[in-house]
Structures are given as C-alpha cells and as structure tokens.
N, C-alpha and C positions, 0 to 999 in steps of 0.2 A: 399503430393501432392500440387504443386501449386496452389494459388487460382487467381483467376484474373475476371475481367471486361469485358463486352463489351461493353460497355462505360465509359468511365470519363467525366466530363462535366470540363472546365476552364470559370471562370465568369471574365472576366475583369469588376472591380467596381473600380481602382486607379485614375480615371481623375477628376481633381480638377473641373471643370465645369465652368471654367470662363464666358462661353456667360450666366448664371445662376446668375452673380451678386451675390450681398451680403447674396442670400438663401445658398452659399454656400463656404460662406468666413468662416465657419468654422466646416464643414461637408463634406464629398465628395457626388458625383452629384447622385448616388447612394440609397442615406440614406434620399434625401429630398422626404417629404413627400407628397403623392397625394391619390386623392381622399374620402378624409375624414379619413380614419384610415390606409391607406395602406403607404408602403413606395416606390420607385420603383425598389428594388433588390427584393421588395417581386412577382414579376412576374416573374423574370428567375427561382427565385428559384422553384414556385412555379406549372410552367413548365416542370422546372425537374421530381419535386416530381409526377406529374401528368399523368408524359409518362415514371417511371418506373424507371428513372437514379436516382440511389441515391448515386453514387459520386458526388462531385463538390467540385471543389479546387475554393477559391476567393480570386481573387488580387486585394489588398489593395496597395493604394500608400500613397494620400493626406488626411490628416486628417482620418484616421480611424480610431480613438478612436469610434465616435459614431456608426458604421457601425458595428465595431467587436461588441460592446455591444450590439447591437442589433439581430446580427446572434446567438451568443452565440454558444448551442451546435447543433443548427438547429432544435428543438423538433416543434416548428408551424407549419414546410413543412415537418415533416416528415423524415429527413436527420438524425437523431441522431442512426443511424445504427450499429453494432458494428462492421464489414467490409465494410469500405467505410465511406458514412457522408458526412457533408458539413468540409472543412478546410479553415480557414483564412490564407491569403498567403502573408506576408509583405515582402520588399526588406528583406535580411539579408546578414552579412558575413560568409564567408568560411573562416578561418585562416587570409591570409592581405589583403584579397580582399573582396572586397563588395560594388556596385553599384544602383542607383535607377533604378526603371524601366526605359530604354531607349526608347521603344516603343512598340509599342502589342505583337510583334512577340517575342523582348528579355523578355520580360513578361513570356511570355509561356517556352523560352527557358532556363532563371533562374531556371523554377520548372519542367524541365524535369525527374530527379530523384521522385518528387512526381505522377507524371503519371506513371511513370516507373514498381513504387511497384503493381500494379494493374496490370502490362501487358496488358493494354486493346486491343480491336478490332481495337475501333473506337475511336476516340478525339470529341470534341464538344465544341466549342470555343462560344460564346457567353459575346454581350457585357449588361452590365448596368444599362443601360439609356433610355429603350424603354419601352416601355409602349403596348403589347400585349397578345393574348393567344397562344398558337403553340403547338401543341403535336410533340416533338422531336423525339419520338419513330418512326414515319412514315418519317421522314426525312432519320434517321439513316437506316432505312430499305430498301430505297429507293436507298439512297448511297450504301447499300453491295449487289441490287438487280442490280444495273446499272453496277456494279465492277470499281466506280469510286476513284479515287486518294482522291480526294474532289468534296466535293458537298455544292454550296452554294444557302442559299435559297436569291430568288429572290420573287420584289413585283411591280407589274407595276405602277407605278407613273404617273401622269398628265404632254404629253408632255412638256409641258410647266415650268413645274419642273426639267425634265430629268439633266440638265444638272448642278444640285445642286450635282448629287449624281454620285457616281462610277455604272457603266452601263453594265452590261454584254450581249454582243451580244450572240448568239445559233443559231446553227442548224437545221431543222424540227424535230430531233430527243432529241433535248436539251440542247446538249453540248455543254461549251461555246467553242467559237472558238477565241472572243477577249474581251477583258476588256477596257475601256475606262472610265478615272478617272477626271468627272465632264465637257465631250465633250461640247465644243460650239453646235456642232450639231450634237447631236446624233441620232446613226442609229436603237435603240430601248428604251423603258422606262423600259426596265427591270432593275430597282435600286436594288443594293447590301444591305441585309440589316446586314451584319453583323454577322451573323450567320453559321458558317462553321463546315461539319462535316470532319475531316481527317480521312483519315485510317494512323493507329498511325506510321509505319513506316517510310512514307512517308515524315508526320509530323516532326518526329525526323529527318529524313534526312536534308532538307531543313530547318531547322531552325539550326543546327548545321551549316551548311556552309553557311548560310548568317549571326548567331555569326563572322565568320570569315570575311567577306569581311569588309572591313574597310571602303569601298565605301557605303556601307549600311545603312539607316533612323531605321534598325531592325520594319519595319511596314508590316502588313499582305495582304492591299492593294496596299503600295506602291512596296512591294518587293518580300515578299513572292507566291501571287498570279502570277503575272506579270511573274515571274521565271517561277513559276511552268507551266505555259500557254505556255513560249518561248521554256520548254522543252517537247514540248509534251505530259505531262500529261493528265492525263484521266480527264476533269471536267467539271463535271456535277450542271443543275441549277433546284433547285425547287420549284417551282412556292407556294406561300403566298398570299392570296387574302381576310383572313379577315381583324379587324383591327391592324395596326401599328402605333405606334404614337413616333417619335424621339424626347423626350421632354429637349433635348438638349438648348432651349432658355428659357427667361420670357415668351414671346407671345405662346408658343407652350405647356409651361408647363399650362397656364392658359388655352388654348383651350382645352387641354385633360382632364380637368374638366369641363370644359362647357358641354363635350360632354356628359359625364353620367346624365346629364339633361335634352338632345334629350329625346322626346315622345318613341321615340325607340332608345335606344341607341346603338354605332356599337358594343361595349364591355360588354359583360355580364357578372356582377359581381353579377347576384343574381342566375348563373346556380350554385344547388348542385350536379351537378354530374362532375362539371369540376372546379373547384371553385380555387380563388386566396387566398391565407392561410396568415396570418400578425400574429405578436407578439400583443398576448392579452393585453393590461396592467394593465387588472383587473378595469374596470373604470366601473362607475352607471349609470344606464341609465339615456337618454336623458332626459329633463326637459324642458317642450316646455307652459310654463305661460297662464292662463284664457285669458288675455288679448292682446300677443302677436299675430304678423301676421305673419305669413310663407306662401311662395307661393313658389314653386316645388325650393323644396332643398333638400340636400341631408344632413340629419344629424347623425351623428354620434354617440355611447355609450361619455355618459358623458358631451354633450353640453346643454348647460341651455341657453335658448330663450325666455327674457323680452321681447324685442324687436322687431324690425322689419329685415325680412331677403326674399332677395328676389331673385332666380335665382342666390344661394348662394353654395358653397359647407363651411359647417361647423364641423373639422373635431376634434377626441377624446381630452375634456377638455375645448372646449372654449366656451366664454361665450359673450352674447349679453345683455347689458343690456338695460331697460326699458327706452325708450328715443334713442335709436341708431338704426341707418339704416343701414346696409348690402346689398347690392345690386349689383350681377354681379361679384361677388369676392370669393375668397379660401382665408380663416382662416388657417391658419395653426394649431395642437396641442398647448391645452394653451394660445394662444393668450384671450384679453379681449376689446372686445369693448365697451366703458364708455358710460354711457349715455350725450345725445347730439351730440356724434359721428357720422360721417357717412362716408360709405367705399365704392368707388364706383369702379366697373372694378380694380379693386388689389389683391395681394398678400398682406396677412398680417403675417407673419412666427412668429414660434415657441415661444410661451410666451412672444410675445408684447403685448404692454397696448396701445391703441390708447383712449386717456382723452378726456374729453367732449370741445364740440366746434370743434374740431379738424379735418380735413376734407381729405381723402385721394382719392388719384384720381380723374378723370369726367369720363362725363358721353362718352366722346368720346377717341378717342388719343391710346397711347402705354399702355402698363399694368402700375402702379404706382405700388411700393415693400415697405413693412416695413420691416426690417433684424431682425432676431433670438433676444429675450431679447428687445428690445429696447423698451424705452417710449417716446413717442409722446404726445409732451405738450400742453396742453389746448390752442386754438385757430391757432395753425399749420396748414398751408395750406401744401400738396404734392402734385403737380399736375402730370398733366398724363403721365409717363414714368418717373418722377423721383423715385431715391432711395434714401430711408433715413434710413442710420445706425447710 
C-alpha cells in the first residue's frame, strides 16, 4: 500500500543575503545566528516540528556547507523520522543538465520528484529568513476547510509600510481577489508574508508550465501567484497577528534582538509548551564573575562575563573580558571582547576578537558589523554603520 503525506513542508534557505553584509559573506542568511544560541532556520524548522509536519525538504543554494552541518539529520526538531525527515536539497545534475536555482518557484519545481514520493495533500512552502512562531497545522487546515487552491498567510503592516511589501487585497469573506507587489498606494496593509500552503496538484500544475514559459522570472510572487489570481483560482488569505520579524537587513536583524529585551517581549522563547528547538553544542554553563556588571541581557550556555554588558544579547562561547564594555549589541558565538574594549550598538559575528582600546560603533547612527573570524586591532575605531572584514 502506498504511503504518503499530508503535508510536505519546502524551506527555501538558498538566498545569499546580501542586504546582511559580511555576517554572510560566507554563510547563507539562514544559518546566521540570533538571539543568543538560536540560528534562524531554527524557527521554520521548529514550527514544523511544532504543528505535526515532519517532512521538510531544504533548499540550499549559497554557501551551505554551514547550514548542511548544522541541520545534519534534524534530531534537535525532531525531524529524524524514518518516513519523511528533514532533507537538504542543493542544485544537482540530471545526466547533462544541471542549473542553480533560478528563483523560488524553479527551486520548488527542480525537486518536484522529492514532493512527489510522499504524494502529499498539501505543499507548504516557506521561507528562511523570518524570525516568528506560527502553528502551520491550522493554516493547513484552514486551506482544506475553505477548499482553497492556496492559501497565503497574511500580516497587517503599518500603513505607512504597506507599500514595502506584496499586498493582498480580499473580500469580506477572505478571498484574495488582487495582489499588488509593493503599490505606491495601496488599497489594504494586508502584507504577504511568504508563507504558502498549496494543494499539491495545483502546485505541480503551475509550476511545470511557468518551467516552460521563457518569459518567466520562475518567482512565486512575481509569477506564480499573479497567474494563479488571473486564472481564477481559489485563494484564500490567513490572517497572522503575533510576532513577525523579516530580518533580512543589519538594522532589522539587531532590532529583533533588541526585542527579547522588551520587559515583555512579542516572542516567547521561554514557553515549554510551544518552544524553538537549536542544535546543543554541548557548551558549560554561563560564567558571570564576582565583579562583573550585567544589566537585562540575555546570556547564553557557555559565556563568561569579567566585564561589563549592558542591554546586550551574548550568545553560546563568548567572552567579555574584565575591563570591556558591551552595550546595546549581539555577540555572535565565539566572539571575544578584550579588555578595554568597548562595543556599542553592533554586531560582533562568529569568533571575532575585538583587542583592547578598540572601539566599535556609537552610541547613535546605523548598526556598526565585525564579520565572522576577524581581529580588530588595538586602538581601531569603527564607527557607526561601518563594516570591518
């Protein structure tokens, strides 16, 4: 007897992240790390895991050595199944042919044989780079409740934003009736967030025939959607209203650390009954010194605090030492601040050394970045929005 799914999940994680700068000049945008121990593919995954799905095919484009070693066999979410799983999904060839992803939709369309074997219900497309909690199961339920084509969730935005983002008009009843991609003046703030359930037929239909159009960007908002809207399809929008965070920038990736700092914050990462799952790395606990000063940070297994850290996220491995200031800034893993150090509003990424004297960011301005590895030499000014690789 056949076995099969009623759902697959697809993670698109391949986007190199350039508005991310040098955090992911050799990582995809995926694998960078937030909020103290997390990374941010550990939220789709960990969403899946959460609402039941335990397929999920992930596509991999740029740089996914780190990303693959990191998913491994999926045992932290839960996905190490023996029907179904999580699966890493890199370009490959077929005989003489073999192409990179061309865009989200040829993404999907490359590994429609991997959906395939599963025969699922429903598709679940999902990107990356977001930084939320979502129980997928009531989406998915929602979509075969309404007997929609697709169903995309939606998240109302601040007028005033509207028109950053792809916009779905609806019905009183929900349905969208128009799409509008980034309107000067749009006629509602319901923004796309990326997140689509297909009913798989459908799915496969439409994205084999915009493989063929030649005229085609193979993208899911510019083409796929849009089609499917021009033909009548059935689709339907579901409404999202806790938090969402597109941490697609520097500024946006450091706000959504700031925000686990809020006296309440919109994301709760310390509910056990709903909780965001990461790869352990076996680290010792925190070390927080007689003489050191902390004020409301968030620290992490394995960081050692001489120092001073203030309105700080300090995340698995790093070290503040006696004589350095932190303040207003994300540590990355490994990273080490020297004494006489001081780090103000920045990113400091993965096993930098910022040396004494050395002074990153102010106290006003753009985020200031130290990239992956780097050392920062005794008496270095960076000010505020530069990047130093």
């Amino acid at each position: 007897m056949l076995r099969k799914k009623r759902c697959v999940a697809m993670l698109l994680a391949g986007g190199q992240g350039t508005r991310l700068g040098i955090l992911t000049s050799n990582m995809a945008k995926p694998a960078v790390p937030y909020g103290g121990k997390y990374r941010i593919i550990d939220f789709p995954l960990s969403n899946c895991s959460n609402s039941g799905i335990d397929t999920v095919g992930v596509l991999t484009q740029f740089r996914p050595l780190e990303l693959n070693a990191y998913i491994a066999s999926g045992a932290p979410w839960d996905l190490d199944v023996s029907f179904g799983g999580v699966y890493v999904l890199p370009p490959y060839q077929t005989g003489k042919t073999g192409e990179w992803y061309s865009g989200t939709a040829n993404a999907i369309y490359q590994n429609l044989a991997f959906i395939a074997q599963y025969d699922p219900d429903y598709v679940l497309i999902l990107s990356g780079d977001h930084i939320y909690k979502m129980d997928y199961a009531a989406m998915v339920q929602h979509h075969e409740d309404t007997n929609a084509d697709v169903t995309i969730a939606v998240r109302q935005v601040p007028w005033e934003e509207a028109s950053r983002f792809g916009i779905m008009n609806t019905d009183a009843e929900g349905n969208i009736v128009e799409f509008e991609e980034k309107p000067k003046n749009p006629k509602s703030n319901n923004a796309s967030m990326g997140v689509y359930v297909f009913t798989w037929e459908k799915l496969r239909k439409y994205l084999i025939e915009d493989e063929a159009n030649p005229e085609s960007s193979n993208d899911f908002g510019k083409n796929i959607i849009p089609t499917m809207l021009a033909d009548g399809q059935h689709m339907v929008a579901y409404s999202f209203n806790d938090y969402w965070k597109d941490v697609g920038t520097i500024e946006s990736l450091w706000e959504a650390n700031m925000d686990l700092l809020a006296e309440k914050p919109e994301i709760d990462l310390h509910d056990k009954n709903n909780r965001i799952y990461a790869r352990n790395m076996g680290m010792i606990p925190q070390y927080i010194a007689p003489d050191a000063k902390v004020d409301n940070c968030l620290i992490t297994e394995g960081c050692e605090v001489y120092g001073d850290a203030t309105h700080s996220i300090l995340s698995s491995g790093s070290v503040v030492e006696k004589g350095a200031k932190v303040i207003d800034s994300v540590i990355f893993p490994g990273a080490r601040i020297k004494s006489g150090a001081v780090v103000r509003r920045a990113i400091v990424a993965e096993n930098a050394v910022i040396c004494g004297g050395a002074a990153v960011g102010e106290d006003t301005g753009d985020i200031a970045v130290v990239g992956n590895g780097v050392t920062v030499p005794e008496g270095t000014v960076i000010k505020a929005g530069e990047q130093f690789a």
